[in-house]
C-alpha positions in Angstrom: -12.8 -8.2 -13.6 -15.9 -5.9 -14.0 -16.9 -2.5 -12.6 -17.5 -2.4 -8.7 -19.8 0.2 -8.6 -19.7 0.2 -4.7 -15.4 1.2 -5.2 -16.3 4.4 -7.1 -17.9 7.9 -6.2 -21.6 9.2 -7.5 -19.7 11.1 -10.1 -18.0 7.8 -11.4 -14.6 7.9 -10.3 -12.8 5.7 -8.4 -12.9 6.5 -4.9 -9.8 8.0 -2.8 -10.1 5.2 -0.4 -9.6 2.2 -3.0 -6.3 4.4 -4.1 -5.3 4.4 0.0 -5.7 0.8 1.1 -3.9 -0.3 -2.6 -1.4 1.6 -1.1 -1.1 0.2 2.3 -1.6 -3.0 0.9 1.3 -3.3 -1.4 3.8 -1.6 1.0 2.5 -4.1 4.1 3.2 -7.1 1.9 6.7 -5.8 0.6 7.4 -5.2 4.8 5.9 -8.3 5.7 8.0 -9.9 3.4 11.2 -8.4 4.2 10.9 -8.4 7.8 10.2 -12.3 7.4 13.1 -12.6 5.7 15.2 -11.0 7.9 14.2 -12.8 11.3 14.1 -16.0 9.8 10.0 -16.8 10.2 8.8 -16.4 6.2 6.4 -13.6 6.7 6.7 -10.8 9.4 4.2 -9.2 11.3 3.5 -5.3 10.2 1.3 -2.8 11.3 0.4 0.6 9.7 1.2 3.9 11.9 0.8 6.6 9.1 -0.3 6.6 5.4 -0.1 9.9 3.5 -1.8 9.7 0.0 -1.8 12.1 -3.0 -4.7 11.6 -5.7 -3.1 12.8 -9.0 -5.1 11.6 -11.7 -9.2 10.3 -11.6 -9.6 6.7 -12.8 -12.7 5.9 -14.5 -11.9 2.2 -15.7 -8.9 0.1 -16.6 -6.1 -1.8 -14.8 -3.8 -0.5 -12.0 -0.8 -1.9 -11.4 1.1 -0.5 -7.3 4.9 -0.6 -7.2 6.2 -0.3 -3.4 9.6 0.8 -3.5 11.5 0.3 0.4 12.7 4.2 1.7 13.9 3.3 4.9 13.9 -0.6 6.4 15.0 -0.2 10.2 14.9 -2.0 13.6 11.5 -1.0 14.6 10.2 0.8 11.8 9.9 0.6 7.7 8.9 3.6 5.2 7.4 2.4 1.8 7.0 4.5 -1.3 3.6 3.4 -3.4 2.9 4.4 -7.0 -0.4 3.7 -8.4 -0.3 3.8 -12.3 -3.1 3.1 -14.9 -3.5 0.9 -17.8 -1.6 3.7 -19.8 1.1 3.8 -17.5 0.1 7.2 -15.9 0.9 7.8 -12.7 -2.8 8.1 -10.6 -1.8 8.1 -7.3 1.6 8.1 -4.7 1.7 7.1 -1.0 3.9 6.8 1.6 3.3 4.5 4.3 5.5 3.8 7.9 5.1 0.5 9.6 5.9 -1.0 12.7 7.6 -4.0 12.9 6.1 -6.3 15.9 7.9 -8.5 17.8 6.4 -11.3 19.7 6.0 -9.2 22.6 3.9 -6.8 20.6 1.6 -8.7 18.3 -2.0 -8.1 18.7 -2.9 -12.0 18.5 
């Protein structure tokens, strides 16, 4: 895939926000999944209550590859550990994420 210029700042590096909902992203899916799983309906229903990201390293171009790791799957609530590396397998960026797990009683839809 090409350059986005509308994902990168004026001084052409990616922008913090790409880094943030990467993050989100992969650790929603890995909840989603697990709460699925777990209650018997293929994917559960997740949503984000907190997402701390660190910026360690600018990206200019190349691939990124997010690894979400599980830190605490509970009752109520999940914590997910993101790592953002580049092409070169240096780390660019680390997150934690908590989620809520919904219940029927509690989904938005």
């Amino acid at each position: 895939m090409g350059r986005r210029p509308h994902l990168y700042q004026p001084d052409g590096i990616m922008h913090g926000g790409v880094h943030c909902a990467a993050i989100e992203t992969a650790a929603s899916v890995g909840a989603a999944l697990w709460l699925g799983d777990r209650v018997g309906v293929g994917i559960g229903r997740v949503v984000g209550v907190s997402n701390q990201t660190d910026f360690l390293r600018p990206v200019e171009h190349g691939s990124l590859t997010a690894l979400a790791t599980p830190i605490h799957r509970g009752r109520t609530q999940q914590l997910w550990l993101v790592e953002i590396s580049d092409d070169r397998e240096r780390l660019v960026a680390r997150g934690q994420v908590r989620l809520q797990n919904l219940t029927a009683a509690e989904d938005p839809q």
